[in-house]
C-alpha positions as CSV (number, residue, x, y, z in Angstrom):
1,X,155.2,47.2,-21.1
2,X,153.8,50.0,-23.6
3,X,151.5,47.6,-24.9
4,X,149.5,46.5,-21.2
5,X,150.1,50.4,-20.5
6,X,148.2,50.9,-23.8
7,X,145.3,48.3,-22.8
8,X,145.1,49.9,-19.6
9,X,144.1,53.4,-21.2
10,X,142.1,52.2,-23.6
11,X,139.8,50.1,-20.6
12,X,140.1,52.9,-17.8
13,X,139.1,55.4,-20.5
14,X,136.0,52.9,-22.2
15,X,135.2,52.6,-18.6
16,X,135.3,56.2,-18.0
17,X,133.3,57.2,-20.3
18,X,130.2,55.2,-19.0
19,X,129.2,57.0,-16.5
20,X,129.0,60.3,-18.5
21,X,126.1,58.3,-20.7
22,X,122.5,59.0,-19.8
23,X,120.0,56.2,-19.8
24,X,117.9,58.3,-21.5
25,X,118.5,60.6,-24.5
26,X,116.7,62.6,-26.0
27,X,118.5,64.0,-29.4
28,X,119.9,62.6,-32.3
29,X,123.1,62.5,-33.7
30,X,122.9,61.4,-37.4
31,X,125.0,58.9,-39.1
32,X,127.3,61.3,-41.0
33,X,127.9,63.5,-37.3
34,X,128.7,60.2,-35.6
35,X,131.5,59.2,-38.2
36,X,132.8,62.8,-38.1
37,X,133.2,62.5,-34.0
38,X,134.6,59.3,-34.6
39,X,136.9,60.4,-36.8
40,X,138.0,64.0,-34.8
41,X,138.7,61.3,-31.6
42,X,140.6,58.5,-33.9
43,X,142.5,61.0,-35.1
44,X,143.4,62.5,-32.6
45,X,144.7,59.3,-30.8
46,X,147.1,58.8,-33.6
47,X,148.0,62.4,-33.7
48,X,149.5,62.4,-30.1
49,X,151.0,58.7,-30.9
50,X,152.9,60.0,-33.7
51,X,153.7,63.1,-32.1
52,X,155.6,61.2,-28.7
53,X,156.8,58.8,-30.9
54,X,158.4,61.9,-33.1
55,X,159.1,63.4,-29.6
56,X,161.1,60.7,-28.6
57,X,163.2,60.0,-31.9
58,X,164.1,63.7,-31.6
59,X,165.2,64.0,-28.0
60,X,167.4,60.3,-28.8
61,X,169.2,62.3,-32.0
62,X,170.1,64.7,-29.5
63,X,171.8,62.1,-26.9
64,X,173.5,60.7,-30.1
65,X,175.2,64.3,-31.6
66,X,175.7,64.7,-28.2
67,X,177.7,61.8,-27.4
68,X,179.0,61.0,-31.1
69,X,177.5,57.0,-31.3
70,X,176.0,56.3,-34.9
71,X,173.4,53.0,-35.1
72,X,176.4,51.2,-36.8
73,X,178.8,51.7,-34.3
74,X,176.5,51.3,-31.5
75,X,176.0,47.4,-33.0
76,X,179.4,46.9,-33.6
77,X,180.4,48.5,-29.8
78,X,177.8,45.8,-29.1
79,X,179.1,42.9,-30.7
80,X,182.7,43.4,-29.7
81,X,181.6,43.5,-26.1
């Protein structure tokens, strides 16, 4: 599910950008500004990855001290069932 949501961005977003592109240009971006954009917008993309994923593994701690289940006795609960 994350994965086609993932596809999905990454293809509405490609496709987005397109038609922001003139046919024409007329400046230059040299080699060593290109790899710096690249890497700001890479970077970035990781950066709010990481930062959900950290989100999310914060905000499921919470539910756990909340309701007192460790990982191990979650998978034992499990098995037992």
């Amino acid at each position: 599910m994350i994965r086609l949501a993932l596809r999905h961005l990454i293809l509405f977003g490609c496709v987005g950008l397109f038609p922001g592109v003139p046919s024409k240009a007329y400046a230059y971006i040299d080699p060593g500004s290109g790899i710096m954009m690249l890497q700001i917008v890479v970077s970035l993309f990781f950066g709010v990855i990481f930062g959900i994923r950290q989100l999310r593994n914060h905000i499921i701690g919470i539910f756990r001290r909340i309701f007192g289940i460790q990982k191990k006795e979650r998978n034992h609960q499990l098995r037992n069932d």
